[in-house]
ZADO-1210 file (C-alpha; in nm, 4 decimals, padded with zeros to 6 digits):
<atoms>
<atom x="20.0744" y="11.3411" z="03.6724" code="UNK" pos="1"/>
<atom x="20.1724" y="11.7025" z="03.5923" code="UNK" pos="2"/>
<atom x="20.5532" y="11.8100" z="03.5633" code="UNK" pos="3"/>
<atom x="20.6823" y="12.0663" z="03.8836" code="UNK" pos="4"/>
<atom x="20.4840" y="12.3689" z="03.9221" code="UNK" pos="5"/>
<atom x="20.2001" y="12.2680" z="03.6583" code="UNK" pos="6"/>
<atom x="19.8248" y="12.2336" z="03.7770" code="UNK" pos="7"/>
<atom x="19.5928" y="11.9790" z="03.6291" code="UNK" pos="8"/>
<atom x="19.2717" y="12.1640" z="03.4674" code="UNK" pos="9"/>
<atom x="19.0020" y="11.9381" z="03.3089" code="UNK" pos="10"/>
<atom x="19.2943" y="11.6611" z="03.2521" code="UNK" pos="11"/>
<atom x="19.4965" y="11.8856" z="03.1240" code="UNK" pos="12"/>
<atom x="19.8541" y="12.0352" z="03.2529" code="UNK" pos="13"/>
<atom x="19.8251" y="12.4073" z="03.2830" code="UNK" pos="14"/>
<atom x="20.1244" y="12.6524" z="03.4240" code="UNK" pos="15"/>
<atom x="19.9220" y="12.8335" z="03.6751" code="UNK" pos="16"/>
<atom x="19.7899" y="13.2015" z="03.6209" code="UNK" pos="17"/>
<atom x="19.9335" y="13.3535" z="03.8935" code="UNK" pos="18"/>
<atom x="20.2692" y="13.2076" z="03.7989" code="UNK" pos="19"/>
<atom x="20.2567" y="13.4089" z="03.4992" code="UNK" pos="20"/>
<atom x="20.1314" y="13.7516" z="03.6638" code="UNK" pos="21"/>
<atom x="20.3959" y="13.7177" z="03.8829" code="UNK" pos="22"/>
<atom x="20.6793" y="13.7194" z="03.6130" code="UNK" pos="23"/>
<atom x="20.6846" y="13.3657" z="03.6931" code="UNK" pos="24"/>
<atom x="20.6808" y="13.0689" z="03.4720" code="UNK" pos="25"/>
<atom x="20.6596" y="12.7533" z="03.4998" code="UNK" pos="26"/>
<atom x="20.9381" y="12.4588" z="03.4912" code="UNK" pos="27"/>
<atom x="21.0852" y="12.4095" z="03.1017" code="UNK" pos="28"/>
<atom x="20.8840" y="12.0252" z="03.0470" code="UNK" pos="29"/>
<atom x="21.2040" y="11.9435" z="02.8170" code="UNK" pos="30"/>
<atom x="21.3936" y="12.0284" z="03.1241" code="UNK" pos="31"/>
<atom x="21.2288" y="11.7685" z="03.3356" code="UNK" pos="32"/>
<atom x="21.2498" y="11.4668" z="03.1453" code="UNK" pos="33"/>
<atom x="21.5546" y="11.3762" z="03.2478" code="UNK" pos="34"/>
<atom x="21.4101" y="11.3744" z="03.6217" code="UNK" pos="35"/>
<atom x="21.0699" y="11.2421" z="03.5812" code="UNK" pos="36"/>
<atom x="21.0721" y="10.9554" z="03.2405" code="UNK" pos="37"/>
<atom x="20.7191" y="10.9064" z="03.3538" code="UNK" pos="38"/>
<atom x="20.6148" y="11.2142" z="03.1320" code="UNK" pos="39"/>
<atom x="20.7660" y="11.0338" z="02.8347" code="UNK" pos="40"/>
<atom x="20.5909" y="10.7653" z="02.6068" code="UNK" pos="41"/>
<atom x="20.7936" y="10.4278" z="02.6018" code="UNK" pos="42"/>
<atom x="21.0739" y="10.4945" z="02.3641" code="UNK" pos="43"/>
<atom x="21.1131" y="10.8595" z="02.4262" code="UNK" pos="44"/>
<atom x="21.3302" y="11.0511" z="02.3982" code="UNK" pos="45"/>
<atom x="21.5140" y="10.9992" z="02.0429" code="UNK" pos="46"/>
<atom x="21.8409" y="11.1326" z="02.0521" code="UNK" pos="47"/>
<atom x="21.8918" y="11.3039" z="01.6863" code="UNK" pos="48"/>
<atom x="22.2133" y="11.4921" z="01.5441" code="UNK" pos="49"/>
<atom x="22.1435" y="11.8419" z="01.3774" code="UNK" pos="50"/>
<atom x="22.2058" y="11.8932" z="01.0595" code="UNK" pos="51"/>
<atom x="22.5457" y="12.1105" z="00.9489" code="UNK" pos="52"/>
<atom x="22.2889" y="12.3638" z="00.7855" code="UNK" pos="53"/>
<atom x="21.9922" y="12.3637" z="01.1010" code="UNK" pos="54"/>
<atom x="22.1339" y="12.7232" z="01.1589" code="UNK" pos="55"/>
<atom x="22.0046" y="12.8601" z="00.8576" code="UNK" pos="56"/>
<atom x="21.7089" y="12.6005" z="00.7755" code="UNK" pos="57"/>
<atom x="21.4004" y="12.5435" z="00.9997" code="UNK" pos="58"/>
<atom x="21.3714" y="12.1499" z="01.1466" code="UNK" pos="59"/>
<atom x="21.0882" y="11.9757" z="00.9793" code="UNK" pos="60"/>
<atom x="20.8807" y="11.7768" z="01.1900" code="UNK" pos="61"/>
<atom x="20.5519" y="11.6019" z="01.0455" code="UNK" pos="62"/>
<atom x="20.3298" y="11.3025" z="01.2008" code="UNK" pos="63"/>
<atom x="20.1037" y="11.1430" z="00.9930" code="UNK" pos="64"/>
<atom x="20.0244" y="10.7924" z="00.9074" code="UNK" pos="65"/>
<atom x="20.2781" y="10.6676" z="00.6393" code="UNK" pos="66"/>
<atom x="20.2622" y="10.3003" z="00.6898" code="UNK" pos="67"/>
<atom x="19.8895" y="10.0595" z="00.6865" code="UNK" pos="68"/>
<atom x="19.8945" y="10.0566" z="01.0795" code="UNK" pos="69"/>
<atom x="19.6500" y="10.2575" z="01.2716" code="UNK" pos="70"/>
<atom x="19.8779" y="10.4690" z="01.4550" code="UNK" pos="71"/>
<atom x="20.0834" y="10.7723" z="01.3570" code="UNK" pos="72"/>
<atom x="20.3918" y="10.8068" z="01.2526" code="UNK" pos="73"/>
<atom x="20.6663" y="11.1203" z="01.3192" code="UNK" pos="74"/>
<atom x="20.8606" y="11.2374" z="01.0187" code="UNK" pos="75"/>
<atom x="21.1784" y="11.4596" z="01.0988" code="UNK" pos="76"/>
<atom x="21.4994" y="11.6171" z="00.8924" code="UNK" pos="77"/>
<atom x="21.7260" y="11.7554" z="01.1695" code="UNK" pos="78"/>
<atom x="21.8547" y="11.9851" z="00.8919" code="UNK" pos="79"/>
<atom x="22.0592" y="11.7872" z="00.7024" code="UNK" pos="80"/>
<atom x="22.0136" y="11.5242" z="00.3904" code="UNK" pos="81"/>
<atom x="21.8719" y="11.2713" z="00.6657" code="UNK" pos="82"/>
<atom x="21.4655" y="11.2065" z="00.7222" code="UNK" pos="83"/>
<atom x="21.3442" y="11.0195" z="00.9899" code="UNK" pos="84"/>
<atom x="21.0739" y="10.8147" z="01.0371" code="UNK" pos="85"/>
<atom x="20.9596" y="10.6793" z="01.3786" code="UNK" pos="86"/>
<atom x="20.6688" y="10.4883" z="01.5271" code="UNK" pos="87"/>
<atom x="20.4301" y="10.6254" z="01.7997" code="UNK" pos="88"/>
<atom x="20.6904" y="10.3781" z="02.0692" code="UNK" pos="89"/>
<atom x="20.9640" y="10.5673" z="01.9435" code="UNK" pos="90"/>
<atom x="21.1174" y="10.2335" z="01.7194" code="UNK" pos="91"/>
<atom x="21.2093" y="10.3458" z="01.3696" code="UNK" pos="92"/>
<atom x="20.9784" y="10.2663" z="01.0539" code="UNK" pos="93"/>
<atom x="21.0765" y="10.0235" z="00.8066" code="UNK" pos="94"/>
<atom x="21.3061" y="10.1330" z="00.5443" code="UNK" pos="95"/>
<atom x="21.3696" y="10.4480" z="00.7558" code="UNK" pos="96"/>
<atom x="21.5894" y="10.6884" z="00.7732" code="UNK" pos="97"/>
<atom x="21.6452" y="10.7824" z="00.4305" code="UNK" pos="98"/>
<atom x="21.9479" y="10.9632" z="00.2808" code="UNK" pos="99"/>
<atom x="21.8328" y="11.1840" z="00.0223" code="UNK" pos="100"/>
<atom x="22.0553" y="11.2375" z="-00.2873" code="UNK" pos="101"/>
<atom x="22.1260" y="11.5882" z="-00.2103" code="UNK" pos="102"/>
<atom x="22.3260" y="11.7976" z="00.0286" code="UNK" pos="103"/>
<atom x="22.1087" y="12.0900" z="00.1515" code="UNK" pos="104"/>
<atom x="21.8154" y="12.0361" z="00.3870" code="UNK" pos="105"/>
<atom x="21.4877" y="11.9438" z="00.1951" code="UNK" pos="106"/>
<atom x="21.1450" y="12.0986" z="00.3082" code="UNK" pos="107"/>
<atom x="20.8961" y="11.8157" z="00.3375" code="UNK" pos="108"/>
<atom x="20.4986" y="11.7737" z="00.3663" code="UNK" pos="109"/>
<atom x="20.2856" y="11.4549" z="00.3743" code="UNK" pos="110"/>
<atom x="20.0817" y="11.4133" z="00.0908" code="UNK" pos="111"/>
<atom x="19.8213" y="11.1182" z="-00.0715" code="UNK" pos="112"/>
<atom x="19.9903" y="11.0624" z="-00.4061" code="UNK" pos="113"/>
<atom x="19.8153" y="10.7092" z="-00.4299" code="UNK" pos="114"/>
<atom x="19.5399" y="10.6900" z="-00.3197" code="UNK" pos="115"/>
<atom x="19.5348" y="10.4654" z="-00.0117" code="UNK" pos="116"/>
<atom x="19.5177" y="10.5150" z="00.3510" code="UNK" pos="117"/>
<atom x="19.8560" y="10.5968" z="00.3890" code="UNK" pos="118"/>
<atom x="20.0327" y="10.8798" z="00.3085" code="UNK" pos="119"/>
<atom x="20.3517" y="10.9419" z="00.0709" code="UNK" pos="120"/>
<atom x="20.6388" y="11.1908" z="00.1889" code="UNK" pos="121"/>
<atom x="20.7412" y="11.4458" z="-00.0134" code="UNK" pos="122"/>
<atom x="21.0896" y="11.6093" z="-00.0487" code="UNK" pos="123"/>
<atom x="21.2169" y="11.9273" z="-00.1980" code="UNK" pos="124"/>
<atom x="21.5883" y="11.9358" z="-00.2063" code="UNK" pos="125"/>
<atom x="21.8116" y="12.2348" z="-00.3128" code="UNK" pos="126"/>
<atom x="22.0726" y="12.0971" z="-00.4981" code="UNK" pos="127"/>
<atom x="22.4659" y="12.0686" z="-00.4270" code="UNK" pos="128"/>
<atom x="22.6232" y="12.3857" z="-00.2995" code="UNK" pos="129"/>
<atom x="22.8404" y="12.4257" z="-00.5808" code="UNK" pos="130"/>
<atom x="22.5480" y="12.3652" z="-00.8280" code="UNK" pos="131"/>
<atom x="22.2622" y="12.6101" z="-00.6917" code="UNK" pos="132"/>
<atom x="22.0985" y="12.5686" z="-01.0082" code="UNK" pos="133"/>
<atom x="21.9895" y="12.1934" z="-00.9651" code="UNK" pos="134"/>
<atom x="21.7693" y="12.0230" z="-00.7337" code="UNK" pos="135"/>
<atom x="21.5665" y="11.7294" z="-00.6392" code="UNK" pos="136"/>
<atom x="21.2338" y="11.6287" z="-00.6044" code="UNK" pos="137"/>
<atom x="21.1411" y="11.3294" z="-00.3546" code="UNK" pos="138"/>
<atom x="20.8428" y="11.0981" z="-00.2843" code="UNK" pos="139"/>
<atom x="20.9137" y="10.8112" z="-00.0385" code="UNK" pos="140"/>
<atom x="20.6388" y="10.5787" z="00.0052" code="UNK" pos="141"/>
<atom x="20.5755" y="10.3919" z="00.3396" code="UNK" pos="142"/>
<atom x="20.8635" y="10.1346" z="00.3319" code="UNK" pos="143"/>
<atom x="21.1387" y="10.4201" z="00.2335" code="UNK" pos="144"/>
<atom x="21.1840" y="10.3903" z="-00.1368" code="UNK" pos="145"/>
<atom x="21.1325" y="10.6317" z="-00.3763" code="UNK" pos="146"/>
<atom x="20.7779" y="10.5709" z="-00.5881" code="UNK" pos="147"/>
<atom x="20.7769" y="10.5156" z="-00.9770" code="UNK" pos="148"/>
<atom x="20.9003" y="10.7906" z="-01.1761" code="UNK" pos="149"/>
<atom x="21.0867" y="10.9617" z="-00.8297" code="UNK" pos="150"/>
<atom x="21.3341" y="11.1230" z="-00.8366" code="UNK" pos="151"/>
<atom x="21.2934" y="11.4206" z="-01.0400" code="UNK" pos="152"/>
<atom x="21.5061" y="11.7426" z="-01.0958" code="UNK" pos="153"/>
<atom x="21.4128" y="12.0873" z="-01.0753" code="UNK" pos="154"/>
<atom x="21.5950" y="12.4004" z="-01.2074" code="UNK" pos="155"/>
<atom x="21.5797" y="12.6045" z="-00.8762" code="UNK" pos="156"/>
<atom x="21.5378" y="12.5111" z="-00.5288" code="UNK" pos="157"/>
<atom x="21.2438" y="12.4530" z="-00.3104" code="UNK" pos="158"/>
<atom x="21.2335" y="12.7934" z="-00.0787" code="UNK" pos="159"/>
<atom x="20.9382" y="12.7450" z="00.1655" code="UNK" pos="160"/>
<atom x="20.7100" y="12.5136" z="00.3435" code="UNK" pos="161"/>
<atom x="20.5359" y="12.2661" z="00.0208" code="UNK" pos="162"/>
<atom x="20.2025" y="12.2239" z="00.0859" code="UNK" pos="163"/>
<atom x="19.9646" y="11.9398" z="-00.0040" code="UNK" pos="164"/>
<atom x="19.6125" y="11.9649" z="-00.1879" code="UNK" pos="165"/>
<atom x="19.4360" y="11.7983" z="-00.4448" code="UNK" pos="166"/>
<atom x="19.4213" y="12.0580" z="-00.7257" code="UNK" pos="167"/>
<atom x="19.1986" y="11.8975" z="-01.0059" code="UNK" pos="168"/>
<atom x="18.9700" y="11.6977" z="-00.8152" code="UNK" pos="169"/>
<atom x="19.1225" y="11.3101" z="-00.8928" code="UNK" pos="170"/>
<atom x="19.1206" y="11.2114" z="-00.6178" code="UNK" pos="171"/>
<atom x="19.5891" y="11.2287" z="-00.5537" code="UNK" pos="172"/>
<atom x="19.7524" y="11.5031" z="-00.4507" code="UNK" pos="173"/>
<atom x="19.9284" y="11.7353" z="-00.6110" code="UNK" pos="174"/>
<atom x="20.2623" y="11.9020" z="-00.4190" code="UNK" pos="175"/>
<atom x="20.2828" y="12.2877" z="-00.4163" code="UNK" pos="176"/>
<atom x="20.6163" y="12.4671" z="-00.4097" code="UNK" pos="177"/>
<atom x="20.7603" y="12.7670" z="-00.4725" code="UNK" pos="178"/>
<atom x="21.0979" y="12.8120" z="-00.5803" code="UNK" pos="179"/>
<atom x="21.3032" y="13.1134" z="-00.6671" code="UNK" pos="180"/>
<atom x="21.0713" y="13.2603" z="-00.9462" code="UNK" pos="181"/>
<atom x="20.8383" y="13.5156" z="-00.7230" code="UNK" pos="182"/>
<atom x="20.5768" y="13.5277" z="-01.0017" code="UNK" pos="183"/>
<atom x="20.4461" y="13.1893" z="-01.0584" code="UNK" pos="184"/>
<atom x="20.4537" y="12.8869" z="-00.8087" code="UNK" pos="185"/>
<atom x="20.5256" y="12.5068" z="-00.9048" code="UNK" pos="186"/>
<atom x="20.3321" y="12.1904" z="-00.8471" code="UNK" pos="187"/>
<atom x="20.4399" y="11.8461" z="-00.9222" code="UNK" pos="188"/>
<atom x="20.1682" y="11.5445" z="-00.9130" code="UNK" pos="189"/>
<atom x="20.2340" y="11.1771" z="-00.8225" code="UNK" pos="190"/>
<atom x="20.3656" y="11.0889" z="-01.1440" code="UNK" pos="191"/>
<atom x="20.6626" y="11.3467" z="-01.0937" code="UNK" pos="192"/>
<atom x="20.5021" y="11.5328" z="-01.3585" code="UNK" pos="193"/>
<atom x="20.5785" y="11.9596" z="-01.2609" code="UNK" pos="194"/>
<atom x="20.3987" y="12.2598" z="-01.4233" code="UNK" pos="195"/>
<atom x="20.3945" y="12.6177" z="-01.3326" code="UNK" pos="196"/>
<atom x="20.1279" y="12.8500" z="-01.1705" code="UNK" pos="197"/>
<atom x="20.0722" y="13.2149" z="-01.2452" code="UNK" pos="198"/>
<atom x="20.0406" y="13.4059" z="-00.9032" code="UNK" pos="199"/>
</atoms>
């Protein structure tokens, strides 16, 4: 079943062309879950607060698998010092959410700092307001608690989007960053261990 004015096209819902050439479009789906729950999974929707700084920070939202289970999981900061972690039915992981140490918004990515089948979250904080200087590093394993060696501090804060990647091949992931030096970027391993990057 498609929300109002959508078509189904090869099982998919699909706002019809001629909707569109008309200056048309087709009814917001956020708009009608609240008159049709049968577009929603079980559990849906989660009710979150926003942040105090989601006005000047994009929302992070990841799914991946975090726990030994084969479905996915949906990782979310609402802007604030608060991550989320939910099940695919909506019920909230185990150990989840987590209050990071900091007050800014953190900028998050999934990444494989053990090894197994599940995956670690990472967490770049900007420090306190007041102390712009300091900041946090974060790795929460699957049940919510930082792994050995995590926390770790940083001089400057985490400005963009980290991203993921194994860099020399042993088989972990390191975590790359860049923070307020636009010259070199920064990349941290699973040990907590940080070195800088000539760009």
């Amino acid at each position: 079943t498609c929300p109002p004015s959508y078509q189904k096209v090869d099982g998919a819902c699909v706002c019809p062309e001629h909707l569109q050439d008309n200056g048309e479009y087709c009814t917001d789906w956020a708009a009608t879950v609240t008159e049709g729950a049968e577009y929603l999974e079980p559990g849906f929707p989660l009710i979150v607060e926003l942040g105090a700084s989601h006005y000047y920070n994009p929302l992070y939202s990841l799914v991946g698998n975090i726990d030994t289970d084969p479905q996915l999981e949906i990782i979310f900061n609402p802007g604030g010092p608060i991550i989320y972690a939910w099940n695919h039915d909506g019920s909230p992981v185990h150990g989840w959410p987590r209050i990071t140490s900091t007050y800014m918004p953190g900028k998050q990515v999934l990444a494989n700092f053990d090894g197994g089948n599940d995956l670690e979250v990472f967490s770049g904080q900007q420090g306190l307001a007041q102390e712009q200087a300091k900041c946090t590093l974060q790795a929460f394993g699957s049940y919510g608690g930082n792994l050995p060696g995590w926390p770790v501090t940083c001089n400057l804060s985490v400005r963009n989007a980290p991203i993921a990647v194994d860099l020399d091949n042993d088989g972990f992931d390191e975590v790359i960053y860049e923070d307020q030096h636009f010259d070199f970027v920064k990349s941290v391993d699973r040990f907590g261990q940080i070195k800088s990057h000539s760009v």
